[in-house]
C-alpha positions as CSV (number, residue, x, y, z in Angstrom):
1,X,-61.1,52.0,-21.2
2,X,-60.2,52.3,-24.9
3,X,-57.8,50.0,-26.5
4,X,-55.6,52.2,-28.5
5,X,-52.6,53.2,-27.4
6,X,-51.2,56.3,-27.6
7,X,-48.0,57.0,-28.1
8,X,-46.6,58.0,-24.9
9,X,-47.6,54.5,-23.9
10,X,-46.0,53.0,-26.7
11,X,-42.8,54.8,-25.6
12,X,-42.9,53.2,-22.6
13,X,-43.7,50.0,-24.0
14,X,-40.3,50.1,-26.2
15,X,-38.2,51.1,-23.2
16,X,-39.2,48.7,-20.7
17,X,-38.4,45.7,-23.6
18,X,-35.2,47.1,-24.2
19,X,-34.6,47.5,-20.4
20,X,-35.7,43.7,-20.3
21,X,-32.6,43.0,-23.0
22,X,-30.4,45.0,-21.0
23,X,-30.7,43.1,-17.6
24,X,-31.2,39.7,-19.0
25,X,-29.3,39.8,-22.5
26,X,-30.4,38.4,-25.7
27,X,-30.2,35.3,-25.6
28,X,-30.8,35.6,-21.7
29,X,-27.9,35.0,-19.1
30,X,-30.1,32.7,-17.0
31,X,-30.4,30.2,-19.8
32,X,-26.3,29.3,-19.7
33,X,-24.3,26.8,-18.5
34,X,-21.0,26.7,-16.7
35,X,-19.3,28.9,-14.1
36,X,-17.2,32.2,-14.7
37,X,-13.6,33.0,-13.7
38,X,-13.7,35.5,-11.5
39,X,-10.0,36.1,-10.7
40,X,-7.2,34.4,-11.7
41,X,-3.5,34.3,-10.5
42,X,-1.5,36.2,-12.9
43,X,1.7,34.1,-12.7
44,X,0.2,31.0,-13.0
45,X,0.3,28.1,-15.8
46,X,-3.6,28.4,-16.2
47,X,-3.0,32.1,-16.5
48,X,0.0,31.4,-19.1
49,X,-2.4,28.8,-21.0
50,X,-4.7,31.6,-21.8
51,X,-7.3,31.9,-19.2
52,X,-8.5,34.5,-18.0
53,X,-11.2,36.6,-15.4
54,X,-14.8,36.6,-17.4
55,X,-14.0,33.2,-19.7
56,X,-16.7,30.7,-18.9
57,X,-15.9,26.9,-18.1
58,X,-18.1,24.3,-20.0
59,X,-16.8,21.5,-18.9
60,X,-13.4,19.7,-17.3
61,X,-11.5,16.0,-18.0
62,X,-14.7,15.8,-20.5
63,X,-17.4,16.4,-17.4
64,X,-20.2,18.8,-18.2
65,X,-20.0,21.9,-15.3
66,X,-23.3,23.6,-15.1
67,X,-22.9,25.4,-11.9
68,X,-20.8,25.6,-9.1
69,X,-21.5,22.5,-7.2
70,X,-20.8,20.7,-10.3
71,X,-17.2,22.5,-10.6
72,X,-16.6,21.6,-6.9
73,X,-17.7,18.3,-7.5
74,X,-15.2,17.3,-10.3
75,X,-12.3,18.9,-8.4
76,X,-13.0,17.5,-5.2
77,X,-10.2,14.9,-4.5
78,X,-8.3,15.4,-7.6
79,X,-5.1,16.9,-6.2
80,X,-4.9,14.7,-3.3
81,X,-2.0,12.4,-4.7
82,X,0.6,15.3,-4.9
83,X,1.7,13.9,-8.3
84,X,1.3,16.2,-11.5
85,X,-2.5,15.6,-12.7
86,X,-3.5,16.4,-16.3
87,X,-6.5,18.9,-15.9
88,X,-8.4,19.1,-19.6
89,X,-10.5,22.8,-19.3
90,X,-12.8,23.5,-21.9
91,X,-14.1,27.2,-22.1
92,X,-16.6,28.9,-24.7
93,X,-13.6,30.5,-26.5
94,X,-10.9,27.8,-25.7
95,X,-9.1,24.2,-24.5
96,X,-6.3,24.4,-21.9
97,X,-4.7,21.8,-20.4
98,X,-2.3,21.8,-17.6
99,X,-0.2,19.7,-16.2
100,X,0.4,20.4,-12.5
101,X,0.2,18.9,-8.6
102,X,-2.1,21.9,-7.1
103,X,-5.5,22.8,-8.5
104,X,-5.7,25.5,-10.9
105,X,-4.8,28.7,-8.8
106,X,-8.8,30.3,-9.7
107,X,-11.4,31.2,-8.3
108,X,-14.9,30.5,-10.2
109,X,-18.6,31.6,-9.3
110,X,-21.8,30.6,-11.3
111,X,-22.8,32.7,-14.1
112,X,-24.9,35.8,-13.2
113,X,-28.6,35.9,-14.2
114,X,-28.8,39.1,-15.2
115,X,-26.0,42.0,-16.4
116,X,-27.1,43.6,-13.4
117,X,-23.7,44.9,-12.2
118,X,-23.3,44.6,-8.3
119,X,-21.6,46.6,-6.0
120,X,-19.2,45.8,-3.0
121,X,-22.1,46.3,-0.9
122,X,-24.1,43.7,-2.2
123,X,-21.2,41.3,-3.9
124,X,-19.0,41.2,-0.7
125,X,-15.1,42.4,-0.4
126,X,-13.1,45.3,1.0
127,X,-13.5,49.1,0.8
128,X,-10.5,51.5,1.9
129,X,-10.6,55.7,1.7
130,X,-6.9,57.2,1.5
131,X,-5.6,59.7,1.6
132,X,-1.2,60.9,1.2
133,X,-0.2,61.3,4.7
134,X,0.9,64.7,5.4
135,X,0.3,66.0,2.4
136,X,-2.7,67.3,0.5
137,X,-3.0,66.7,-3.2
138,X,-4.5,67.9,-5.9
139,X,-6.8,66.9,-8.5
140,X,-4.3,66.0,-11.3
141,X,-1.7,64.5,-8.1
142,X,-4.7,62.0,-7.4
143,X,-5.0,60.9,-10.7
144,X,-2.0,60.1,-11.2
145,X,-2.2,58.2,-8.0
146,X,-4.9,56.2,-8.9
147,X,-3.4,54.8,-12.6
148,X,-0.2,53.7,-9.9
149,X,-2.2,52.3,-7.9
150,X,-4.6,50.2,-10.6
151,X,-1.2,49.4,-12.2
152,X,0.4,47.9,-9.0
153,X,-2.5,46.3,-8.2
154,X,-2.7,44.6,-12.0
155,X,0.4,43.6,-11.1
156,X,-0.7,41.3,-8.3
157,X,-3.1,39.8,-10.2
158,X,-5.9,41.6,-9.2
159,X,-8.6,42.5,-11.7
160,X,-12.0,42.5,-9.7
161,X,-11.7,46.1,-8.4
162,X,-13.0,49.6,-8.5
163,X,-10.3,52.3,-7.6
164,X,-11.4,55.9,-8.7
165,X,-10.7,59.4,-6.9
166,X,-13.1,61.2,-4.8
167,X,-13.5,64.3,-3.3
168,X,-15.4,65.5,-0.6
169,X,-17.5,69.1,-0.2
170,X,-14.4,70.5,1.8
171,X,-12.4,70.4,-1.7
172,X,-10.1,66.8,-0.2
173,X,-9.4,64.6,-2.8
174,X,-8.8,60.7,-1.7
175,X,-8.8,57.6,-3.4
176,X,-11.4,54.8,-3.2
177,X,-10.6,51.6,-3.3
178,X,-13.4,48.4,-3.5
179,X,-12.1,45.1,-3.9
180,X,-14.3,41.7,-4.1
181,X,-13.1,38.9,-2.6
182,X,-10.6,40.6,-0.2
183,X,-10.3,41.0,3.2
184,X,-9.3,43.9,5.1
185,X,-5.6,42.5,6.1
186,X,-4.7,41.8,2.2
187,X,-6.3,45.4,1.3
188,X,-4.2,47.0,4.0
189,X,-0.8,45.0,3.2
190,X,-1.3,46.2,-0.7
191,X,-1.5,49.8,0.2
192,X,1.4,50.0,2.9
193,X,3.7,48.4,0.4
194,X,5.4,50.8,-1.6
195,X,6.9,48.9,-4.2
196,X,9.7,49.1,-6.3
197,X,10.6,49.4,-10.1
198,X,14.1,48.2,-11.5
199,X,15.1,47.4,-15.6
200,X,17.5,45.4,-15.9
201,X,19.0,44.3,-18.6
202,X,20.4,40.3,-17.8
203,X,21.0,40.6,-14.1
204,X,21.9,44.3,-13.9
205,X,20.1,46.4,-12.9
206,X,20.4,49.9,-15.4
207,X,17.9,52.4,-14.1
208,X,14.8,52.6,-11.4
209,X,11.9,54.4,-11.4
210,X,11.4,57.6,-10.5
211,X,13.4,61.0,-9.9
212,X,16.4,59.3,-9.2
213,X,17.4,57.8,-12.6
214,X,14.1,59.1,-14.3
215,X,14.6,62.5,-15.6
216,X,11.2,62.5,-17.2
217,X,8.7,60.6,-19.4
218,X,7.0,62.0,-22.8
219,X,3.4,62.1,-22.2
220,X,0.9,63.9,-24.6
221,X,3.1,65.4,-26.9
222,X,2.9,63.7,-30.4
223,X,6.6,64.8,-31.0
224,X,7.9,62.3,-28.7
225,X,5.0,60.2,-28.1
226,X,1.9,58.5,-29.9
227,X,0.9,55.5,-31.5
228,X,2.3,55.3,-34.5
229,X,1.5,52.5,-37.2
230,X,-1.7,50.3,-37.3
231,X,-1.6,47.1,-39.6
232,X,-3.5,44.0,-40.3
233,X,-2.1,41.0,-39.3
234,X,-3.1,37.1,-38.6
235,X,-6.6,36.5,-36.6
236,X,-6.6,40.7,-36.2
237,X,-5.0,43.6,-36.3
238,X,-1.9,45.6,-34.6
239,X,-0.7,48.9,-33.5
240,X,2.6,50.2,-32.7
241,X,3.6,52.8,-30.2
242,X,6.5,54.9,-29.3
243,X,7.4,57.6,-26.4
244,X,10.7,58.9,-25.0
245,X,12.3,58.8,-21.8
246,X,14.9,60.5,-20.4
247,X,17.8,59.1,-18.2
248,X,19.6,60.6,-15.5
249,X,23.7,61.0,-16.4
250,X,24.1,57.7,-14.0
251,X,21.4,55.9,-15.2
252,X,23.1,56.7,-19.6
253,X,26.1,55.6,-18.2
254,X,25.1,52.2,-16.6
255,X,23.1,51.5,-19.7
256,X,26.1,52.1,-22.0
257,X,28.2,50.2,-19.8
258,X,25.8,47.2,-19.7
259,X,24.8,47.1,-23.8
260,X,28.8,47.4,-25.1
261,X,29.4,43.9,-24.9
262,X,26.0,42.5,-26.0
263,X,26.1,40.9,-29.3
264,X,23.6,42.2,-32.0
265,X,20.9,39.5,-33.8
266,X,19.1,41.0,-37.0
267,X,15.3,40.0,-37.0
268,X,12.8,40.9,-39.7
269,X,12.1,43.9,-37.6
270,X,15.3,45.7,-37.7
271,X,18.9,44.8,-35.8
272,X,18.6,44.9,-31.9
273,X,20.5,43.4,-29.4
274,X,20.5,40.1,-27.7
275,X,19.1,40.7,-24.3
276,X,16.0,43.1,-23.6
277,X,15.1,45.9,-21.4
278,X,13.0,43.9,-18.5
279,X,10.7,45.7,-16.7
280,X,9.8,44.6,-13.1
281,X,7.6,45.7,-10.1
282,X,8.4,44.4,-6.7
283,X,10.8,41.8,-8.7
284,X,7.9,40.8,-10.9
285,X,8.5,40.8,-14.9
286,X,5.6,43.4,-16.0
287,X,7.4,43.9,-19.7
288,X,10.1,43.0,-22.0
289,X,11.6,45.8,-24.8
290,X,14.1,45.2,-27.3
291,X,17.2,47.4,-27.6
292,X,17.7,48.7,-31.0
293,X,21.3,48.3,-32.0
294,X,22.3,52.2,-32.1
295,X,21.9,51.8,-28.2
296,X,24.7,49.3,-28.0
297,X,27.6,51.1,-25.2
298,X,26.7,54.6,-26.5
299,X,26.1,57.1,-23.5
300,X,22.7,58.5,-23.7
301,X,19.9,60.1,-21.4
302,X,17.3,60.1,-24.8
303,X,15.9,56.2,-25.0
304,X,13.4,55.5,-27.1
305,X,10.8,52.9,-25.8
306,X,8.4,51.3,-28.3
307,X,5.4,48.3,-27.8
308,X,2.6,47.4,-29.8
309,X,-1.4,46.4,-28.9
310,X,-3.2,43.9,-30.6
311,X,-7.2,43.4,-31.2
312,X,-9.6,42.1,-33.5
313,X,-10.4,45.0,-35.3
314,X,-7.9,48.5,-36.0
315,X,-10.0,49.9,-32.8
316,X,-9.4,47.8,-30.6
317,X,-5.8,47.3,-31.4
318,X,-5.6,51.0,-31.2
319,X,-6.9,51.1,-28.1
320,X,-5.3,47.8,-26.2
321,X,-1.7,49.9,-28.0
322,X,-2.8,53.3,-26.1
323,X,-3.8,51.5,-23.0
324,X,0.1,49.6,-22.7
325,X,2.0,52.5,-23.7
326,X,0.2,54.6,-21.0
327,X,0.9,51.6,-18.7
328,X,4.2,51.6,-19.1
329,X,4.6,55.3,-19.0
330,X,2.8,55.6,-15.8
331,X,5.2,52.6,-14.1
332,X,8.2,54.7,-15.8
333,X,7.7,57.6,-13.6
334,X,7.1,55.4,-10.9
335,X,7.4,52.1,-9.9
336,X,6.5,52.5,-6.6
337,X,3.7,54.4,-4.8
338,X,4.7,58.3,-5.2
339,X,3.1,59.1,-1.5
340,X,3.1,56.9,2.2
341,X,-0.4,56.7,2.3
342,X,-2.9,56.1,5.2
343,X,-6.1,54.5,5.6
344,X,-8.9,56.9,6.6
345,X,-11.6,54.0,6.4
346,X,-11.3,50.6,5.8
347,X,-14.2,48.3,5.8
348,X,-15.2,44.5,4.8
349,X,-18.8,43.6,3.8
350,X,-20.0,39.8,3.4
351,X,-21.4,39.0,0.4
352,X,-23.7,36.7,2.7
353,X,-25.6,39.9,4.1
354,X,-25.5,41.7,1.3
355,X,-27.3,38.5,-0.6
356,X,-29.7,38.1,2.3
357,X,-30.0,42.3,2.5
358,X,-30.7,42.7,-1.4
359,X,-33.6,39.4,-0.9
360,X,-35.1,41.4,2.0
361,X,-35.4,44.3,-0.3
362,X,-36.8,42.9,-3.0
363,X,-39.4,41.0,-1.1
364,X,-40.2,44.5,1.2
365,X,-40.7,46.6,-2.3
366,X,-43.0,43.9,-3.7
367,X,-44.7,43.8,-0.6
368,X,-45.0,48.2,-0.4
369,X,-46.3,47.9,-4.2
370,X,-49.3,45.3,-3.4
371,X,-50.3,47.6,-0.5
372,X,-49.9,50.6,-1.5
373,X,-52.3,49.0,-4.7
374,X,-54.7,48.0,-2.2
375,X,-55.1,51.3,-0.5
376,X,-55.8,53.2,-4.2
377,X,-58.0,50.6,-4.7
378,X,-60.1,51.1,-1.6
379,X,-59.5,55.1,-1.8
380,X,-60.6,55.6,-5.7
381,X,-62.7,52.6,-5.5
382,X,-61.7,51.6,-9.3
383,X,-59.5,48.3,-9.9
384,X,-57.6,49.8,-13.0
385,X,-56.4,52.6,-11.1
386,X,-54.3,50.2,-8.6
387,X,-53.3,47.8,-11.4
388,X,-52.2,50.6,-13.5
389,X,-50.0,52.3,-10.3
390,X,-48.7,49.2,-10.0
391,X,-47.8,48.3,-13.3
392,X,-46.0,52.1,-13.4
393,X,-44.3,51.5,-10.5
394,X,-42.6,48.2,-11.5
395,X,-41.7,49.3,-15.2
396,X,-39.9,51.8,-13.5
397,X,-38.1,50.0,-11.3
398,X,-37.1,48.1,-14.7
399,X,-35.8,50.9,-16.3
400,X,-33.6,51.7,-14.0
401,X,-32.2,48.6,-13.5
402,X,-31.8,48.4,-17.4
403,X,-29.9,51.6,-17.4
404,X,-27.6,50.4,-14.5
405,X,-26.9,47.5,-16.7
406,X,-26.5,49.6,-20.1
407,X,-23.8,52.2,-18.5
408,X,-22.2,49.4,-16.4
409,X,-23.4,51.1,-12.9
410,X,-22.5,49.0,-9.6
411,X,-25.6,48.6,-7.4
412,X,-24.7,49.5,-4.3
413,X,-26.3,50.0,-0.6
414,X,-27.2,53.7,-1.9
415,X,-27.8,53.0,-5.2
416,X,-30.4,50.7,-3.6
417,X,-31.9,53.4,-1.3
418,X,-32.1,55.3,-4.4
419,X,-34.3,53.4,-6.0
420,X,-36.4,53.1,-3.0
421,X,-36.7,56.9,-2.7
422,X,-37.9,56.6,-6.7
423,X,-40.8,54.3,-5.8
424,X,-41.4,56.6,-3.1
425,X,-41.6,59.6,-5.3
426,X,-43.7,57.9,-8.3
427,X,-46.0,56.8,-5.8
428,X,-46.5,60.5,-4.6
429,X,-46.9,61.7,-8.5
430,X,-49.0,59.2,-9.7
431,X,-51.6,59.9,-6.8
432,X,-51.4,63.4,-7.6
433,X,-52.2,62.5,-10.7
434,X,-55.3,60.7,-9.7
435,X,-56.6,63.5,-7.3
436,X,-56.1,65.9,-10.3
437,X,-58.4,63.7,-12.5
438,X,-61.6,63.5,-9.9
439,X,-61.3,66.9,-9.2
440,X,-62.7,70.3,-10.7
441,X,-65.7,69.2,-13.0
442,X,-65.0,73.1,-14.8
443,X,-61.7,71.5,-16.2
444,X,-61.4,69.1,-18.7
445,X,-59.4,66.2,-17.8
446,X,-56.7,67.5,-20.2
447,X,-56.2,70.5,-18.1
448,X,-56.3,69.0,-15.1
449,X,-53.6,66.5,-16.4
450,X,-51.6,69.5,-17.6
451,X,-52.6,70.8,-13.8
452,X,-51.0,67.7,-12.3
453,X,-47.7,67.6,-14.5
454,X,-47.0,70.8,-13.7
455,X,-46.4,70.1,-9.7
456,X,-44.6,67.0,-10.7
457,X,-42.0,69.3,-12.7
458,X,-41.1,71.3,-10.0
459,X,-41.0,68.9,-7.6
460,X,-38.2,67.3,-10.0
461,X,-36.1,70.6,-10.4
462,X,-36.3,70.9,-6.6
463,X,-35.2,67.4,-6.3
464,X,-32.4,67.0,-8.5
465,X,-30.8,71.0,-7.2
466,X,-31.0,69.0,-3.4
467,X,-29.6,65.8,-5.0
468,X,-26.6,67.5,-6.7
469,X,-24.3,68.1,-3.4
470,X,-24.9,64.1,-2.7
471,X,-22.5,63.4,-5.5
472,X,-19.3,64.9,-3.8
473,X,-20.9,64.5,-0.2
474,X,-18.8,62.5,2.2
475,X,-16.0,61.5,-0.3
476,X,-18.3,60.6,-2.7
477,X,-19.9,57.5,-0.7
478,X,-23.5,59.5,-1.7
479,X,-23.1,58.9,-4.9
480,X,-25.1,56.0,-5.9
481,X,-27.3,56.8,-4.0
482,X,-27.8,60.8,-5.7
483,X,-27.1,59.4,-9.3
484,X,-29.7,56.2,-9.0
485,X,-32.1,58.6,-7.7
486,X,-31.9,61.6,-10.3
487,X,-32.3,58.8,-13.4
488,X,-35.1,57.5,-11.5
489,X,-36.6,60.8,-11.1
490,X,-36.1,61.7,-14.7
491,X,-37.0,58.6,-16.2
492,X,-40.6,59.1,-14.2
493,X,-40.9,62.5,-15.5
494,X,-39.7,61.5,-19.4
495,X,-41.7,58.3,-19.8
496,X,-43.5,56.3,-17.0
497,X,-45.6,59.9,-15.6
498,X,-46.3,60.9,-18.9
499,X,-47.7,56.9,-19.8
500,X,-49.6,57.0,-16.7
501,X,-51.1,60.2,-17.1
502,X,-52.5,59.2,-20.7
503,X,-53.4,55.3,-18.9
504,X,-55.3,57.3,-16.6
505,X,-57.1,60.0,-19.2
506,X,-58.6,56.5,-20.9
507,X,-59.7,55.2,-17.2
508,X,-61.6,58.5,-16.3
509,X,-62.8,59.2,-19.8
């Protein structure tokens, strides 16, 4: 075999490395310390102290955590006295300490090894399909649905969770909703409740949310909504937004009747009253908004509602700014769900079998690999033929993985049998491959490469036309598994088939 490499294998050299960064970081996850945050109770002191889901605790009273066992270990006992115990937490980005009789109200896990995103397959929680009862919605209806429904659920504290609308080949639309951690009972009780939206100003209560003291909310129209200044500030940068809203005639006059008596304070920001407009959902605060002075006892339906986003950079502040205003603007038409909504399928997973599943797996492809190696071996009777499927096989495997972790992709149950159909496939190419390169003496191996890549491209078109339906295909639970397989298949036919083919011109020449 000659040593140079051409350039096709060089392209598949590149990938695979940066594949390799992808899954494992640079430097590499598996080298840190400390356990993660993996959900955290909104209302709590440690969430008012500035933690939050993804930070990573170092240490605690002083006491170096490197995994979970050492977390448990250092909290074990602490809380047993029922007095208020000092609790020093030291993150990557921060210190907090609290003060408090109950352990911190989070829940931690060791840090992941790889960027590899799992699913709720695999990672363990609660799945639910709904659907509005008696009444069928469309594609824009179910949208909206599904920014109430992450909103509510943001609400309760609950940040580890997947909720995006499907639709199935009949043209249905539904929402799905995958939570990790939760059980089927606490899934159910967040979807049956309905919720409620109130501002009050004080104790009194001036408008609720929707048709009844909501006439409507501006929403992508830059005449009445938009973000509308950007400035540096301290440690960052902020952005200010504004939209309109538009009060039922009861609604102006409870407001006017509430602000007439409220005295005004002047602030470096302009003259505004001395209470705020505070926003709650199911009686918890969500936002605060000052009340500019013109407001005060004046009967109007036009209110003009204003926030601001901050980040470390104009983009991000822009974006965190964007994000609350259309936040607030979707909990303004609506505090509560729009729809009564029912459960079409609700299921739990343990993350137990789906760690004991996703072992299996690994160790049954590694397994497939080495045999499959064996049986080229003993079929083409050459050593570099088996090594070189093998080494094929595996890079691709990689790559896929490494774009998973690059576009964020959940590995799920499908997404897994996906990648199993891809080994499957590869396998099939690469021996065509090999049959094309013994064959026909009249040919140059060239040719009979050319030959070979030829049945492999239509046997991708005709794959990826048969894989398409799989994406909408029962609500959209297909989906991993038709989206895993059509990168696999494409990143066979792009890199790793063209790489072997030119591995196994050098083996044959």
């Amino acid at each position: 075999m000659r040593t140079k490499l051409t350039w096709k294998i060089w392209l598949l050299i590149i990938v695979l490395a940066m594949s390799l960064l992808s899954i494992f970081g640079l430097p590499p996850t598996f080298f840190e310390k400390g356990v993660v945050i993996t959900s955290i109770e909104a209302n709590s002191t440690a969430f008012e102290q500035g933690l939050r889901q993804g930070q990573e605790i170092i240490a605690i009273d002083g006491q170096e955590i490197n995994n979970l066992e050492d977390f448990a270990r250092v909290m074990k006992g602490k809380f047993d006295s029922g007095e208020k115990i000092k609790t020093d937490i030291a993150t990557k980005d921060l210190e907090v300490v609290l003060f408090s009789e109950q352990a911190p109200e989070i829940t931690v896990s060791d840090i992941p090894k790889t960027k590899i995103k799992m699913g709720l397959d695999l990672a363990g929680g609660s799945r639910a399909l709904i659907q509005a009862q008696d009444k069928e919605l469309s594609s824009s209806e179910v949208n909206d649905l599904v920014d109430i429904i992450n909103n509510r659920f943001n609400v309760y504290g609950i940040e580890d969770m997947n909720i995006r609308p499907v639709s199935d080949l009949a043209g249905n639309h539904y929402v799905l909703i995958e939570i990790a951690g939760a059980t089927p009972k606490d899934l159910e009780e967040l979807i049956s409740k309905q919720g409620k939206f109130e501002a009050k100003i004080g104790n009194e209560t001036v408008f609720i949310g929707g048709d009844k003291d909501i006439a409507s909310v501006c929403r992508n129209d830059a005449t009445c909504a938009g973000i509308e200044t950007c400035q540096e500030a301290e440690g960052g940068s902020y952005c200010k937004f504004r939209f309109v809203i538009y009060l039922s005639e009861d609604a102006a006059n409870r407001h006017a009747e509430t602000t007439k008596n409220l005295e005004v304070n002047s602030t470096a920001e302009g003259n505004f009253l001395s209470q705020k407009l505070d926003l709650f959902v199911d009686d918890t605060l969500v936002d605060s908004l000052l009340i500019g002075e013109g407001l005060k006892g004046r009967v109007t339906t036009q209110i003009q509602i204003s926030g601001s986003g901050t980040g470390e950079n104009q983009a991000d502040a822009y974006n965190a700014a964007e994000d609350s205003m259309h936040k607030l603007q979707t909990i303004l038409i609506t505090g509560s769900l729009p729809y009564k909504l029912e459960i079409v399928k609700l299921d739990t997973i343990s993350p137990t079998l789906g760690n004991d599943f996703l072992k299996s797996i690994i160790f049954a492809g590694i397994g497939a690999l080495v045999v499959v190696s064996i049986i080229i071996f003993f079929r083409y009777k050459k050593f570099k033929s088996s090594v070189v499927l093998l080494i094929t096989s595996l890079s691709e495997i990689i790559i896929i993985l490494g774009i998973a972790s690059f576009i964020e992709w959940n590995l799920d149950l499908p997404s897994i049998a996906g990648i199993l159909a891809t080994i499957g496939t590869g396998i099939d190419q690469q021996i065509i491959i090999l049959d094309e390169a013994r064959q026909s003496v009249f040919l140059s191996i060239k040719q009979r490469m050319k030959r070979a890549f030829a049945i492999i491209l239509g046997a991708y078109f005709t794959a990826v036309v048969a894989l398409m339906p799989l994406i909408w295909a029962g609500a959209g639970l297909l989906k991993g598994f038709a989206i895993t397989t059509i990168i696999g298949i494409t990143v066979g036919v792009l890199i790793t088939r063209p790489a072997f083919t030119d591995m196994v011109k050098r083996i044959e020449d």
